[in-house]
Steps between C-alpha positions, in 0.01 A plus 500: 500500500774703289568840569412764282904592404475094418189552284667812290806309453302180399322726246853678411599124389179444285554876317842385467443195304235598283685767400802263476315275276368736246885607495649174392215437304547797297866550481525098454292491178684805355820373551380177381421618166850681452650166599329290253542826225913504582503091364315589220695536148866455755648449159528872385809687588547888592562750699153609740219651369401714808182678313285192417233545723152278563269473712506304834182387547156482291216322482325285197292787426770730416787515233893522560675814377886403449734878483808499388683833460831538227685844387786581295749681667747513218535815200385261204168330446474135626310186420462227816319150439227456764391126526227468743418095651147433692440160645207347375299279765801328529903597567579332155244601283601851427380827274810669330496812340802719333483883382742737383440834733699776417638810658614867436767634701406559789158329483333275794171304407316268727363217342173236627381188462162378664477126648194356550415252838425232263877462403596441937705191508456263833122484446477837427655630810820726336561719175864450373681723273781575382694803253820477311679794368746456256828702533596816281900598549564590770180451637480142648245232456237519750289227673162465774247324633199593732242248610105635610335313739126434444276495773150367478308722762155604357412930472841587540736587281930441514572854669203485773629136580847620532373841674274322745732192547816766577232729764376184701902357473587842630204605739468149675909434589506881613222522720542161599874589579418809688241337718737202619741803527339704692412208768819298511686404826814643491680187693345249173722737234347734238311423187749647237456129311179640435655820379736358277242279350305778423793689358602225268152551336476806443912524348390157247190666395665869409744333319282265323225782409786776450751298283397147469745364726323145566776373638510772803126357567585171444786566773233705682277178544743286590626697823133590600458094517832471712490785673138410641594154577769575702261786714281202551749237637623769677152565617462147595817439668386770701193349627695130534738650749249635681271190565787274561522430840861522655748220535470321816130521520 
C-alpha cells in the first residue's frame, strides 16, 4: 500500500500534466497560427510592422478584428498606401484591398478590418492576414502578418478559451509543482524541471498576448516538450537503477 507522501506526489504528477497539457495545447495552437500567418504573402518586402495586431484565438461564432496603428511623425502632411490581403478558405485564394489613408503632421489613426471564421484556411482551423504599407520619404515601407486560431468549443467565446486555457495551464503545473515540491526526497534531486517548464509558459504566453511574439511561444512549446522528457527519463533511470540487482548476483 503507498504511503500518503507517495499518494500526494502521485497526485502532484496528475495536476502537473493536466495542467501541462492545456499549456501546450494552448500555446501550440497560437503559435501555430503565427507560423502558418508568417508563410503567408512571403513575397512582400519591408521593414516590420510591429502595430498589426489580431486576435489569437476565436471561435466560429465570433468575428476577427485586425488593428493596425500608423502616424506621421514628420512637419508636412503624408499619404501611405495600405493594401490589406485575407486568405480565403484557402492560402491561394486571397481578398486584396488598397486605400489611400492620409495623415496631418503629427497625426496617428488606427485602422480595422473584420474577418469572418468562414474565410479559416486548413478546414477552417486559422485566419490569415496580412497589411502592406507603402513607403513615404523617409518613412520606409512597412510589412505584417498575424494568424487567429479558431477553436471550435461550444458557449465560449476566443478570450474565455484563452483565459480558462491560460488559468488551468497555470493553476494545474503550479500546484502540481508545489505538491511534488513540497514532498520530494532530497537524495532523488529537486523538481526545478518542473519549474522551468512552468516558467517557459508563462514567458511564451506574455509575449504572445503582450506583443505577438509567436515565435517566443513557439520556442516556449518546444522546451516544455524537451524539458519534460528529459525529467521523465531521468525519472525512469532513477527507478531502473534502483531495481537492478547488483553485479555478481
Amino acid at each position: 500500500m503507498d504511503s500518503p507522501v507517495n499518494t500526494q506526489r502521485r497526485w502532484g504528477a496528475i495536476l502537473f500534466f493536466i495542467g501541462f497539457v492545456a499549456g501546450v495545447w494552448l500555446m501550440g495552437g497560437i503559435a501555430w497560427a503565427g507560423l502558418e500567418a508568417s508563410l503567408f504573402d512571403t513575397g512582400t518586402v519591408g521593414e516590420n510592422l510591429s502595430s498589426l495586431r489580431c486576435p489569437l484565438v476565436i471561435t466560429p461564432d465570433e468575428s476577427a478584428i485586425v488593428r493596425v496603428t500608423l502616424d506621421n511623425p514628420l512637419d508636412r502632411p503624408i499619404t501611405r498606401l495600405v493594401r490589406w490581403r485575407v486568405a480565403q478558405r484557402h492560402i491561394l485564394l486571397v481578398e486584396q484591398e488598397r486605400e489611400g489613408v492620409e495623415f496631418q503632421p503629427g497625426e496617428r489613426k488606427t485602422l480595422t478590418r473584420e474577418l469572418s471564421p468562414e474565410a479559416g484556411v486548413y478546414g477552417g482551423r486559422f485566419l490569415m492576414s496580412s497589411v502592406y504599407v507603402g513607403s513615404a520619404y523617409p518613412l520606409p515601407a512597412l510589412e505584417g502578418s498575424c494568424g487567429t486560431w479558431v477553436v471550435h468549443i461550444p458557449y465560449l467565446d476566443g478570450i474565455h478559451i484563452l483565459i480558462l486555457g491560460s488559468l488551468i495551464a497555470v493553476l494545474g503545473m503550479g500546484v502540481g509543482f508545489a505538491i511534488r515540491y513540497r514532498t520530494r526526497d532530497p537524495e532523488k534531486g529537486s523538481e526545478g524541471a518542473l519549474a522551468a517548464i512552468l516558467t517557459f509558459f508563462i514567458v511564451g504566453m506574455l509575449a504572445v498576448w503582450l506583443f505577438g511574439w509567436w515565435v517566443v511561444a513557439g520556442l516556449g512549446v518546444l522546451l516544455m516538450l524537451l524539458t519534460l522528457a528529459l525529467w521523465l527519463f531521468q525519472r525512469i533511470d532513477d527507478r531502473w537503477l534502483q531495481v537492478k540487482p547488483p553485479i555478481g548476483d
